[in-house]
Backbone as JSON Lines, residues from 0, in Angstrom:
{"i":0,"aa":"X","n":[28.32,-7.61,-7.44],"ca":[27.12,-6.83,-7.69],"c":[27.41,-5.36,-7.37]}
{"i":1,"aa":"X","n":[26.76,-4.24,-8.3],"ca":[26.73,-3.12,-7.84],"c":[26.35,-2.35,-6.83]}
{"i":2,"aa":"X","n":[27.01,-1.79,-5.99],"ca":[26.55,-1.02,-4.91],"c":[24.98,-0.46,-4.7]}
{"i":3,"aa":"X","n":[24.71,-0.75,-3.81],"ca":[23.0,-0.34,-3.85],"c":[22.48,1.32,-3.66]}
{"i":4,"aa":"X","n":[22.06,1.74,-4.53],"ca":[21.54,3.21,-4.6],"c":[20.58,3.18,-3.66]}
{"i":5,"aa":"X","n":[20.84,4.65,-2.85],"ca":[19.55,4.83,-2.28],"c":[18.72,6.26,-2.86]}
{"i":6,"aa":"X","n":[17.33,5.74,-2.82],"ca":[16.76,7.44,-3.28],"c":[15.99,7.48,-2.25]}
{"i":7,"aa":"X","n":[16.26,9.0,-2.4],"ca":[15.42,9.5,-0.84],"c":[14.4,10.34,-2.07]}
{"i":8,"aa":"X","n":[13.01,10.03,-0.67],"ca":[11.56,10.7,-1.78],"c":[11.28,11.75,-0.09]}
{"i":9,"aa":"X","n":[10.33,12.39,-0.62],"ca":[9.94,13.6,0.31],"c":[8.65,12.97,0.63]}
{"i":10,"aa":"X","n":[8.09,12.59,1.57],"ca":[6.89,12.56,2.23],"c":[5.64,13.28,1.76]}
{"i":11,"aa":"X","n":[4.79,13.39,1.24],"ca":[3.55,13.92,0.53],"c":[2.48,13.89,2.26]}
{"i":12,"aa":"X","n":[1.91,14.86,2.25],"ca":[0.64,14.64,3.35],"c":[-0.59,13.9,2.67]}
{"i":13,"aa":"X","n":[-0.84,12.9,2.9],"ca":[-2.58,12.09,2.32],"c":[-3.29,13.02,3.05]}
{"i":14,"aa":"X","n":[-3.98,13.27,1.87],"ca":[-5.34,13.91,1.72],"c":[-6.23,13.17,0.52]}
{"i":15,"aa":"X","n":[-7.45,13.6,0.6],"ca":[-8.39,12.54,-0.47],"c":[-8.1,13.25,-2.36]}
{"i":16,"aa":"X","n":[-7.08,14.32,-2.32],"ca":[-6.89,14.98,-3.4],"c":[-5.35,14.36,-3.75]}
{"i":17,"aa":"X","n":[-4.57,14.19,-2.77],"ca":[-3.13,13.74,-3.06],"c":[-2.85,11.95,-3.33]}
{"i":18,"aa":"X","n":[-3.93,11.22,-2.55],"ca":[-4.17,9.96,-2.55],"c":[-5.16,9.5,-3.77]}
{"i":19,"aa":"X","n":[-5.63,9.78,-4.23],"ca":[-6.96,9.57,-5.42],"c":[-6.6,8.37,-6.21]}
{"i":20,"aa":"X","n":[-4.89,8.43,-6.15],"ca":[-4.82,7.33,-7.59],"c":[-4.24,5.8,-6.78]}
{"i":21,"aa":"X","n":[-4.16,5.97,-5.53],"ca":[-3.9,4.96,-4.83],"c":[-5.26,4.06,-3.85]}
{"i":22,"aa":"X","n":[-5.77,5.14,-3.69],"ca":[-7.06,4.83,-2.59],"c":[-8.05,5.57,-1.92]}
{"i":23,"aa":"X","n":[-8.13,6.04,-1.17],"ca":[-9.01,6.86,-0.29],"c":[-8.22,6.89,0.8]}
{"i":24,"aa":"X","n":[-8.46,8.39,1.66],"ca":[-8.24,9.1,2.93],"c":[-9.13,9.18,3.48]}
{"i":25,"aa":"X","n":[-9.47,8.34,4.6],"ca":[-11.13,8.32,5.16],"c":[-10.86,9.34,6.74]}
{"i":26,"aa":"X","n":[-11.72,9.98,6.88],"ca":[-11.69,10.94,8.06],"c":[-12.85,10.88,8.65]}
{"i":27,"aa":"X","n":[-13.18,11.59,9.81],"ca":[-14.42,11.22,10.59],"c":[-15.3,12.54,10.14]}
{"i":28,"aa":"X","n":[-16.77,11.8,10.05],"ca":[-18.06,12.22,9.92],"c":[-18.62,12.17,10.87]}
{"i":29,"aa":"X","n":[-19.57,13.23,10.63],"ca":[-20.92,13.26,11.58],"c":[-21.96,12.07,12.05]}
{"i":30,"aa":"X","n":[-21.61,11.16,13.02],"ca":[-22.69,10.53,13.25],"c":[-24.26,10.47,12.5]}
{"i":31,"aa":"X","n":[-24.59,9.42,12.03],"ca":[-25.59,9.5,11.42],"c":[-25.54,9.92,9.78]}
{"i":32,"aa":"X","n":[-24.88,10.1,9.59],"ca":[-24.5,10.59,8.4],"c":[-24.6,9.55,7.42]}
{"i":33,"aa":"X","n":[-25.37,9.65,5.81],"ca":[-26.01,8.68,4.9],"c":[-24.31,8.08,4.58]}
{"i":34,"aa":"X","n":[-24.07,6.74,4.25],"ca":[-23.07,6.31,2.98],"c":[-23.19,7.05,2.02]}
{"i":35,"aa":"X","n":[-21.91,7.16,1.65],"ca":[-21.16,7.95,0.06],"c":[-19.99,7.97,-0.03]}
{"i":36,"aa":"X","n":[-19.69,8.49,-0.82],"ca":[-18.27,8.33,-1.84],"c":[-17.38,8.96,-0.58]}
{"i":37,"aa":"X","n":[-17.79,9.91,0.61],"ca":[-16.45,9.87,1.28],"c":[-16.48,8.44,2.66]}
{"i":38,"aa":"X","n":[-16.96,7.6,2.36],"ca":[-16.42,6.14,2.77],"c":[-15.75,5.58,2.32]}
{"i":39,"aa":"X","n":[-14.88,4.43,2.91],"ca":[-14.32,3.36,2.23],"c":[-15.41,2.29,1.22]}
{"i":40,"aa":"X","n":[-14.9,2.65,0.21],"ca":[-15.28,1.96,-0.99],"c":[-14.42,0.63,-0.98]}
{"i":41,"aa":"X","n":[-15.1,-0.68,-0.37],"ca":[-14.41,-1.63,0.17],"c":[-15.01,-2.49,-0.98]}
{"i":42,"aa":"X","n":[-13.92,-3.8,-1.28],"ca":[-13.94,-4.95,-1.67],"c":[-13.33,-5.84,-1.16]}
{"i":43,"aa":"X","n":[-14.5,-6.42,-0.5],"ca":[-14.03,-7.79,0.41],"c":[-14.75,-8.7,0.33]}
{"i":44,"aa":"X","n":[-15.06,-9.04,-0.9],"ca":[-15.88,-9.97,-1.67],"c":[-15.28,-11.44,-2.18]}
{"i":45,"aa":"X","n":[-14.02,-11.67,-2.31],"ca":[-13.36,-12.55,-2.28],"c":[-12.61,-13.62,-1.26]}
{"i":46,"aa":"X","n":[-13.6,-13.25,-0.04],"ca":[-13.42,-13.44,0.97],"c":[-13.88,-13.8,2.79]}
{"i":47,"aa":"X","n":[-13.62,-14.2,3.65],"ca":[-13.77,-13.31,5.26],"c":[-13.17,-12.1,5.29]}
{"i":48,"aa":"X","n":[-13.77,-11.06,5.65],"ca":[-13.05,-10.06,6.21],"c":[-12.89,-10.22,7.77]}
{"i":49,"aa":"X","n":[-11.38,-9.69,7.77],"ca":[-10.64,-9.42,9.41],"c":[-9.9,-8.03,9.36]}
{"i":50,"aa":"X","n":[-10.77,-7.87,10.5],"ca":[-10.57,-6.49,11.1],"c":[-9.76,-6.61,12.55]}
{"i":51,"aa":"X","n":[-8.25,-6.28,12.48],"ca":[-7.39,-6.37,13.77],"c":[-6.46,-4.93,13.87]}
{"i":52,"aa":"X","n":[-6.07,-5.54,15.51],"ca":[-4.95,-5.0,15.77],"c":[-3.85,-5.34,15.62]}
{"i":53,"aa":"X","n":[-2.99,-4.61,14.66],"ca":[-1.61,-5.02,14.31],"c":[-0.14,-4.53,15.21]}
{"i":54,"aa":"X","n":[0.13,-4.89,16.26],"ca":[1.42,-4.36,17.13],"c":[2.24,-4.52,16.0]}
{"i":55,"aa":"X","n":[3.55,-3.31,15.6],"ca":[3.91,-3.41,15.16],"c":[5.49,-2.23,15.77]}
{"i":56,"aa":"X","n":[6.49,-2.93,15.97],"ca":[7.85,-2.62,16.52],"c":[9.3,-1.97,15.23]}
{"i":57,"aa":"X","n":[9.56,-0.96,15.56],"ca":[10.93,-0.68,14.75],"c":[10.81,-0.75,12.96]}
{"i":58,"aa":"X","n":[9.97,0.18,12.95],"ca":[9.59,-0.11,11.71],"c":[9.97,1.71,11.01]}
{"i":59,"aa":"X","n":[11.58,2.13,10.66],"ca":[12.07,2.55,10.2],"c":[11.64,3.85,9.04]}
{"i":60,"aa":"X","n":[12.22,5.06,8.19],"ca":[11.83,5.58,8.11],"c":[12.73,5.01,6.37]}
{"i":61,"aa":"X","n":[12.8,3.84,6.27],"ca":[13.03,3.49,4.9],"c":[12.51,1.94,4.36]}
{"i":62,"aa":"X","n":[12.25,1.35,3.09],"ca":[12.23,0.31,3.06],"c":[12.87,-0.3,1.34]}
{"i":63,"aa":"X","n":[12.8,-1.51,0.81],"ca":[13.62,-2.06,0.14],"c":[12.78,-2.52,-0.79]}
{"i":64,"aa":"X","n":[11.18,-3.47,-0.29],"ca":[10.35,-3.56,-0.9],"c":[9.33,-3.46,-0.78]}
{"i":65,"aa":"X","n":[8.05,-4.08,-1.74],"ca":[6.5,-3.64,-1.57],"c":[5.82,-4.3,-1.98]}
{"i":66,"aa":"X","n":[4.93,-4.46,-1.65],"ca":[3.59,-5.46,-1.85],"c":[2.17,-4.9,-2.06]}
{"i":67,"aa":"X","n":[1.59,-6.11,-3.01],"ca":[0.47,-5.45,-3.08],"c":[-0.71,-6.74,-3.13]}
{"i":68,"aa":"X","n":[-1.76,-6.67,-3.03],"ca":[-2.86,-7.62,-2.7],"c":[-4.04,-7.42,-4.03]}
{"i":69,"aa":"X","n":[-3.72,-8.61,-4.66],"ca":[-5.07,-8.29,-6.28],"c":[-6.03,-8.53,-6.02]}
{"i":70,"aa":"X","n":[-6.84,-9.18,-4.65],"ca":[-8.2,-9.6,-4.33],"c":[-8.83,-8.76,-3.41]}
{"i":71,"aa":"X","n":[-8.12,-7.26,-2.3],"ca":[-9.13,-7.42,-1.54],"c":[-8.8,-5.63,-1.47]}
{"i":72,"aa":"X","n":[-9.58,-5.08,-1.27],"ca":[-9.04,-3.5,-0.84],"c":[-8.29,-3.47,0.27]}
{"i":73,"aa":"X","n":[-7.92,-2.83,1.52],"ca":[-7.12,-2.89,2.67],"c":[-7.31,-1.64,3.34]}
{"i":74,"aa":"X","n":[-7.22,-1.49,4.63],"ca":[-7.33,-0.08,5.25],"c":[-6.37,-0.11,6.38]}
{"i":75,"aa":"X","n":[-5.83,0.77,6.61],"ca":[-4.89,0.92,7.89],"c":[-4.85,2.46,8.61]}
{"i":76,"aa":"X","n":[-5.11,2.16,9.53],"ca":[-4.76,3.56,10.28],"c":[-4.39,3.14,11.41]}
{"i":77,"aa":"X","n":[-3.84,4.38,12.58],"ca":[-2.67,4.46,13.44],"c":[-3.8,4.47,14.78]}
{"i":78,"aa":"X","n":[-4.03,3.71,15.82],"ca":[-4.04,3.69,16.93],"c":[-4.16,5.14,17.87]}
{"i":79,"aa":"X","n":[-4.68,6.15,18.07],"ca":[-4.44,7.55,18.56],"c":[-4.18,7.97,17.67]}
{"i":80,"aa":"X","n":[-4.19,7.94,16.25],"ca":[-4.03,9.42,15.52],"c":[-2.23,9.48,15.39]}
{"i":81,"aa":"X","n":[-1.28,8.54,16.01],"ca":[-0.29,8.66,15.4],"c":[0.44,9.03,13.95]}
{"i":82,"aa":"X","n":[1.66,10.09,13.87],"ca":[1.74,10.42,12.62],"c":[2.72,8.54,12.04]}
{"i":83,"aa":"X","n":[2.41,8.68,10.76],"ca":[2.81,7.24,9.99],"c":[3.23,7.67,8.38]}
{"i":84,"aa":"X","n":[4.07,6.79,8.08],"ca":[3.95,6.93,6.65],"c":[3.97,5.56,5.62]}
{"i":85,"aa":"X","n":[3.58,5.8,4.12],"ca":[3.75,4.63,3.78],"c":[3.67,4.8,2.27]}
{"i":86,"aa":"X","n":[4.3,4.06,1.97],"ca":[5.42,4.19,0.34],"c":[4.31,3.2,-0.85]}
{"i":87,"aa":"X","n":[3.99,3.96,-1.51],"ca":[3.01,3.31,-2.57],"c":[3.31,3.59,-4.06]}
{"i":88,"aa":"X","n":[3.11,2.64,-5.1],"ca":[2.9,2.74,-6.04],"c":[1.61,2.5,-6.58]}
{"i":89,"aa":"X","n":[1.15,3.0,-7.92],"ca":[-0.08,2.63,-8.34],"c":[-0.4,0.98,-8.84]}
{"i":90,"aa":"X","n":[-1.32,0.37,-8.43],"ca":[-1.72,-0.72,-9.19],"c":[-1.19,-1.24,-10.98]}
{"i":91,"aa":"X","n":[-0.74,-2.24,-10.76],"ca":[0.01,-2.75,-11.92],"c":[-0.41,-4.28,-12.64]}
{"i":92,"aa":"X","n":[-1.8,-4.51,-11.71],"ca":[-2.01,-5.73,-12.28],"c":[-2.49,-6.03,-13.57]}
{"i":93,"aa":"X","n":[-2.2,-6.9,-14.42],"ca":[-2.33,-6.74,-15.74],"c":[-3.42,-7.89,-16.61]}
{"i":94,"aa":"X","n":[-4.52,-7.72,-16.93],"ca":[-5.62,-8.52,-17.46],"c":[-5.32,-9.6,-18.09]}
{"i":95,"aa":"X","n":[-5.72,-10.27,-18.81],"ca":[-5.21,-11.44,-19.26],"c":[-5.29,-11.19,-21.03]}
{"i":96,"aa":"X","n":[-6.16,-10.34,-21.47],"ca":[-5.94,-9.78,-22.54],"c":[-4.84,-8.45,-22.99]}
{"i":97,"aa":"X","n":[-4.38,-8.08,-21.91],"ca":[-3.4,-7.31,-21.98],"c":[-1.95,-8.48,-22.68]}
{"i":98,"aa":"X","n":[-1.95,-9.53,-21.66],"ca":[-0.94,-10.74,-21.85],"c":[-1.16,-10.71,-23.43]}
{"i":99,"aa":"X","n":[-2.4,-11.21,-23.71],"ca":[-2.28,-11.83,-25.26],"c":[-1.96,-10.9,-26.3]}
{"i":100,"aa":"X","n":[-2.09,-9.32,-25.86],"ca":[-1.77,-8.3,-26.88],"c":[-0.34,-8.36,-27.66]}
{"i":101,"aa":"X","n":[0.41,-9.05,-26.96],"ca":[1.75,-8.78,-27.07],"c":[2.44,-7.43,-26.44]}
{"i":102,"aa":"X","n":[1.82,-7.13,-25.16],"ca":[2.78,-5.84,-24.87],"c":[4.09,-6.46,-24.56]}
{"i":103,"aa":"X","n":[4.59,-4.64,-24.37],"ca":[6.39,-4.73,-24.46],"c":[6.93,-4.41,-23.13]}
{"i":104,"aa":"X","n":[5.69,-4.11,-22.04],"ca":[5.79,-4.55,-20.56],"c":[6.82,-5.73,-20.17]}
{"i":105,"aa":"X","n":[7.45,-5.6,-19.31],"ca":[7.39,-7.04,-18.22],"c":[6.91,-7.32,-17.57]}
{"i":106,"aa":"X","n":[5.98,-8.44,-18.2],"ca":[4.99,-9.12,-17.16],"c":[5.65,-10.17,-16.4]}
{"i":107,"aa":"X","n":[5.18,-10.08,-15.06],"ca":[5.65,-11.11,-14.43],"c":[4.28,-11.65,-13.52]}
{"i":108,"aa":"X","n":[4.26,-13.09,-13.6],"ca":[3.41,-14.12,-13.14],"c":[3.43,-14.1,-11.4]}
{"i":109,"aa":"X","n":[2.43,-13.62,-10.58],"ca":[2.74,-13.62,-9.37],"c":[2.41,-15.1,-8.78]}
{"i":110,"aa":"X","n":[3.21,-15.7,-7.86],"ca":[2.72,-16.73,-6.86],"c":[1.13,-17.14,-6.52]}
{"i":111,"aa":"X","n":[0.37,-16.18,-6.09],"ca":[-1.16,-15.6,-5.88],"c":[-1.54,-16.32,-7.09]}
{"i":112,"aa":"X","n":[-1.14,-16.52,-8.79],"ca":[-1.49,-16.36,-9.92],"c":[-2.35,-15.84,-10.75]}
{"i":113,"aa":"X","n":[-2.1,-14.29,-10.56],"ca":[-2.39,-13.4,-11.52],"c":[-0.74,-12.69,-11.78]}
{"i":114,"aa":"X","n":[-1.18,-12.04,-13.15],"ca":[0.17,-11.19,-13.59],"c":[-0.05,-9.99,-13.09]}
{"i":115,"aa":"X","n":[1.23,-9.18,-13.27],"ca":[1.51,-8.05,-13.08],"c":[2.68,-7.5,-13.36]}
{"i":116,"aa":"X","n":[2.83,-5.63,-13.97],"ca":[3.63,-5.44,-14.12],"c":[4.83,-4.52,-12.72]}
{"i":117,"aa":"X","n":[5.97,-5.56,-12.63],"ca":[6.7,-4.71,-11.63],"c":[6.17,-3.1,-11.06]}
{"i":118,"aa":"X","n":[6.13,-2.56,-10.3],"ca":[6.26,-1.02,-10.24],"c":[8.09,-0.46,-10.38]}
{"i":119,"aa":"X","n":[7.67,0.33,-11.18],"ca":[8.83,1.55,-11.38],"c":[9.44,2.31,-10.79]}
{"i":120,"aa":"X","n":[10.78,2.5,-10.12],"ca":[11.32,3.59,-9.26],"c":[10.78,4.8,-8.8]}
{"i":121,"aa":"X","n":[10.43,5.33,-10.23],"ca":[9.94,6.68,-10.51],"c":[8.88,6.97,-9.95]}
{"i":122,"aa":"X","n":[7.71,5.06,-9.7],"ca":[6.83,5.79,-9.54],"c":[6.34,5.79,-8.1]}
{"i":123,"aa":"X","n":[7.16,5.8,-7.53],"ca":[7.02,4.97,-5.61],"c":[6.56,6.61,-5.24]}
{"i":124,"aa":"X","n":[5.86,7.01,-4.1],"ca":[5.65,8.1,-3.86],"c":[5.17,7.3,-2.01]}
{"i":125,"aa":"X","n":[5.67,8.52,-1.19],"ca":[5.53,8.09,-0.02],"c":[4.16,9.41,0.53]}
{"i":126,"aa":"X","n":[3.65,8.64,1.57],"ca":[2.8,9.63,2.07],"c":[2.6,9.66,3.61]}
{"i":127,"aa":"X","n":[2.6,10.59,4.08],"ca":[2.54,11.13,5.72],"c":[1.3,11.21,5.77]}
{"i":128,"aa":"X","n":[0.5,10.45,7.27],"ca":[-0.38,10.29,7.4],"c":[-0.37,10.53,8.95]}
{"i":129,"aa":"X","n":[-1.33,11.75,9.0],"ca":[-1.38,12.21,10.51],"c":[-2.9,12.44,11.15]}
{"i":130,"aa":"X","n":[-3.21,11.99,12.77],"ca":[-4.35,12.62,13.32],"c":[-5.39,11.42,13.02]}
{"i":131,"aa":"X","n":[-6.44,11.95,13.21],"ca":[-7.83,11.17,13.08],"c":[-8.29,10.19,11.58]}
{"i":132,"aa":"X","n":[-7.62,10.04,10.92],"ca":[-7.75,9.17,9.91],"c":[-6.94,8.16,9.51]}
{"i":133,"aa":"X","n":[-7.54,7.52,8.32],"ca":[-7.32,6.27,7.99],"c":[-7.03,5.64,6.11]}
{"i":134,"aa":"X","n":[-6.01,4.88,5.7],"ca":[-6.32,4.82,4.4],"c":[-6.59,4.07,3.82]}
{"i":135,"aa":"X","n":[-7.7,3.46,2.44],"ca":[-8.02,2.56,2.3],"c":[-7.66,2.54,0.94]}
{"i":136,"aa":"X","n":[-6.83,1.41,0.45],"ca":[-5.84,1.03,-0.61],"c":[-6.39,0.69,-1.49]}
{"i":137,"aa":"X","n":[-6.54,0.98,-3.1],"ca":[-7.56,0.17,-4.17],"c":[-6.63,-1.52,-4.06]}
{"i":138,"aa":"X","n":[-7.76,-2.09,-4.48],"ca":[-7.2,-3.42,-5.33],"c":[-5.5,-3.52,-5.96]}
{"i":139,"aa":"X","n":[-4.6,-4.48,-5.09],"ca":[-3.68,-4.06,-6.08],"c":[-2.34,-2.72,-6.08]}
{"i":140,"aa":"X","n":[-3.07,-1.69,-4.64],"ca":[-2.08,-0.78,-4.57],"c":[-0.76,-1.21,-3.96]}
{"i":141,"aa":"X","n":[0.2,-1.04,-5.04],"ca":[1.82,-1.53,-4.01],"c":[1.98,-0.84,-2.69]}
{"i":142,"aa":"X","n":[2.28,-1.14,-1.8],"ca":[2.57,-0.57,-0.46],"c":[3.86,-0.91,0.24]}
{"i":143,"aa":"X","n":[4.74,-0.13,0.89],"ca":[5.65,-0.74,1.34],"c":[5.04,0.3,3.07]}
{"i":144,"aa":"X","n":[5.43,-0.19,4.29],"ca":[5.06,0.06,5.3],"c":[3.69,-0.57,6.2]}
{"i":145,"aa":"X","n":[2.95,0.12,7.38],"ca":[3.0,1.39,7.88],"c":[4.65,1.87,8.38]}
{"i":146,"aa":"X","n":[5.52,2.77,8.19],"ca":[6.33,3.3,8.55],"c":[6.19,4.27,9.84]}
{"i":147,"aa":"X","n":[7.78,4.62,10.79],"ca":[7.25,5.5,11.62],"c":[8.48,5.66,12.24]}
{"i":148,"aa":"X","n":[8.68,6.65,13.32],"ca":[9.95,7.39,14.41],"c":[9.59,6.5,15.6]}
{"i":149,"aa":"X","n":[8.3,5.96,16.1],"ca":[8.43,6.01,17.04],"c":[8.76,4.24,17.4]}
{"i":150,"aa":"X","n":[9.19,3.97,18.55],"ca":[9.16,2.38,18.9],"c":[7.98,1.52,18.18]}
{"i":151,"aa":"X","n":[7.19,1.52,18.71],"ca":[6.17,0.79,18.11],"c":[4.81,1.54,17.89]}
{"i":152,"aa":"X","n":[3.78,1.16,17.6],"ca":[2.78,1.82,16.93],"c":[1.47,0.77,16.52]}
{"i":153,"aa":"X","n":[0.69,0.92,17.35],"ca":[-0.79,0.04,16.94],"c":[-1.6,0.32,15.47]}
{"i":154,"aa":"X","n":[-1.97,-0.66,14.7],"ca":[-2.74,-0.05,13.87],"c":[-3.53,-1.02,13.71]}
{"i":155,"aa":"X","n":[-5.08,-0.72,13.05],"ca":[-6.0,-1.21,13.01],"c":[-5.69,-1.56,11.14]}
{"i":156,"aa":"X","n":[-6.22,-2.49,10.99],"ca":[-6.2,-3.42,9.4],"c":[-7.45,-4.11,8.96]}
{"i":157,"aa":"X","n":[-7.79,-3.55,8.14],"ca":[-9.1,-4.24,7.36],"c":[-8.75,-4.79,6.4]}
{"i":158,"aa":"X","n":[-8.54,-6.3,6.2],"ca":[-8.48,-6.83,4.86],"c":[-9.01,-8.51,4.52]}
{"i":159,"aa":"X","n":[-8.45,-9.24,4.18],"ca":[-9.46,-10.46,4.19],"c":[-8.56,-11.29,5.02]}
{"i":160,"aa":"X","n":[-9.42,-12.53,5.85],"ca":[-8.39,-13.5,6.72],"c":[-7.44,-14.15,6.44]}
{"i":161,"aa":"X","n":[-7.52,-14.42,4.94],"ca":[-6.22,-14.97,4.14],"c":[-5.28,-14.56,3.42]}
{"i":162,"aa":"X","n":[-5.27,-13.2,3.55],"ca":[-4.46,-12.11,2.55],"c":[-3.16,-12.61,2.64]}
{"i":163,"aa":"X","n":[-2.74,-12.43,3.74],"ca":[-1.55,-12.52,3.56],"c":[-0.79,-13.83,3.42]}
{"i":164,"aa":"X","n":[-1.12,-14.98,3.19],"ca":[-1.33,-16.43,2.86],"c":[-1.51,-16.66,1.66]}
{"i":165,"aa":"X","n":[-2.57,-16.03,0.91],"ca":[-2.59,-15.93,-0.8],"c":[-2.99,-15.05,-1.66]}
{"i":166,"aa":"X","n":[-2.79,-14.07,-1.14],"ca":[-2.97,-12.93,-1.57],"c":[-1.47,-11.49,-1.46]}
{"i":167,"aa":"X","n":[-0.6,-12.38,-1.34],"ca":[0.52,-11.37,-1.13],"c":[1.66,-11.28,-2.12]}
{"i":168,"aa":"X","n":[1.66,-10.53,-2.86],"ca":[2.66,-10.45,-3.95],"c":[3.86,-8.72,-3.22]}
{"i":169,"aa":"X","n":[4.98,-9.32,-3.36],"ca":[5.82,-8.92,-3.24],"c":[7.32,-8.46,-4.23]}
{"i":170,"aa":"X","n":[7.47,-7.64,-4.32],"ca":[8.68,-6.7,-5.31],"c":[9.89,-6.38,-4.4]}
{"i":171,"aa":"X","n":[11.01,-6.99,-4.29],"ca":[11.91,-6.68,-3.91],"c":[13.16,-5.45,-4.85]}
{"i":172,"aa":"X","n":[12.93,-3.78,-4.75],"ca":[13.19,-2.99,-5.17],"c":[15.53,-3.16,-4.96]}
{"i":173,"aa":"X","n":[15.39,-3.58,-3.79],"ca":[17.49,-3.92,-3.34],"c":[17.34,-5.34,-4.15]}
{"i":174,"aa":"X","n":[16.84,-6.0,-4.69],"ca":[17.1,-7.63,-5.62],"c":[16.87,-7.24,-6.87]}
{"i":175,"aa":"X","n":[16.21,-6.66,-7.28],"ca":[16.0,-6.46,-8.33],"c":[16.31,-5.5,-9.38]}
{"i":176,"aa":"X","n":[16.1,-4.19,-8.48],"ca":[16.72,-2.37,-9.11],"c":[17.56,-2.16,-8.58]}
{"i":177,"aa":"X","n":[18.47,-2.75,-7.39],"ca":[19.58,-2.09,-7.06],"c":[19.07,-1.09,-6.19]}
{"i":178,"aa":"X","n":[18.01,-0.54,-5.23],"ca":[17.8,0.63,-5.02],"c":[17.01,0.05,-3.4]}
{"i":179,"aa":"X","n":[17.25,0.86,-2.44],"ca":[16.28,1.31,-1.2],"c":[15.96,2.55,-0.87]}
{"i":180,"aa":"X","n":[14.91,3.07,-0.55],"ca":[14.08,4.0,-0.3],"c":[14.27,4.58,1.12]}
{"i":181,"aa":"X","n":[14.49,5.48,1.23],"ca":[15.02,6.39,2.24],"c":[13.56,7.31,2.27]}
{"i":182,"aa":"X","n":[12.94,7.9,3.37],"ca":[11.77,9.16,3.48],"c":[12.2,9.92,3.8]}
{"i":183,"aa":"X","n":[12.49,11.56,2.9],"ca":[12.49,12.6,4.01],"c":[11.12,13.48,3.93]}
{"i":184,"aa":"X","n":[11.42,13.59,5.35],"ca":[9.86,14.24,6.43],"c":[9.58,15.69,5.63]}
């Protein structure tokens, strides 16, 4: 087999203007303050929702692959405002009339059983996430991480109790493209 490429991507800062096509950047409001569009716009309708703490150890400033969840939105943020990062592609899941069109996609049938099309090298984009906020993932957003420098790192996770049981579709980018993902800061 061919030697494995690595591409290094540059870290993007999440903000609710740089994140838009992946999810939301939720930040803190004023107490009391009505619901609206700068909340998490959650779907956890397919489901229990669980809301935990995730300890999480040695978790590097590169990764290989990514996952994404077709049933539930997801939110993660860092314990104290720790800086974090985390490697996303856009949503690729593919309708069932898309299937019958005859596209010239590769669809591939996930485990979960819905389709979807792989994500693309090109289109992985990583993002630095620092301070008082939190991000909440559409339906479906590929994710590889939370990433980070330091030993370990707490983060809080909103998603459904069974996600990761049947709801976890996974892309191995070193099995498949030949390629791992390197971040520079």
């Amino acid at each position: 087999m061919d030697a494995t490429k690595v591409v290094t991507l540059k870290a993007i800062e999440a903000t609710p203007s740089t994140f838009k096509d992946y999810g939301q950047v939720i930040e803190a409001s004023p107490d009391g303050q009505e619901f609206g569009s700068h909340d998490a716009q959650l779907d956890l309708s397919q489901g229990t929702p669980r809301f935990y703490i995730m300890h999480i150890e040695n978790r590097p400033l590169k990764f290989s692959s990514i996952t994404h969840h077709a049933s539930v939105t997801q939110c993660l943020g860092s314990i104290g405002g720790h800086v974090w990062y985390l490697g996303v592609a856009k949503s690729s899941i593919v309708d069932s009339n898309e299937i019958k069109d005859g596209t010239s996609k590769k669809i591939v049938q996930s485990p979960s059983g819905h389709s979807y099309v792989p994500p693309a090298i090109e289109d992985v984009q990583v993002f630095k996430v620092a301070g008082s906020k939190f991000l909440k993932l559409n339906r479906g957003t590929w994710h590889a991480g939370p990433l980070f420098k330091a030993a370990a790192i707490d983060f809080y996770n909103l998603e459904l109790s069974n996600t990761n049981v049947i709801d976890h579709t996974t892309h191995s980018f070193e099995n498949d493209n030949g390629v791992v993902f390197l971040i520079d800061e």
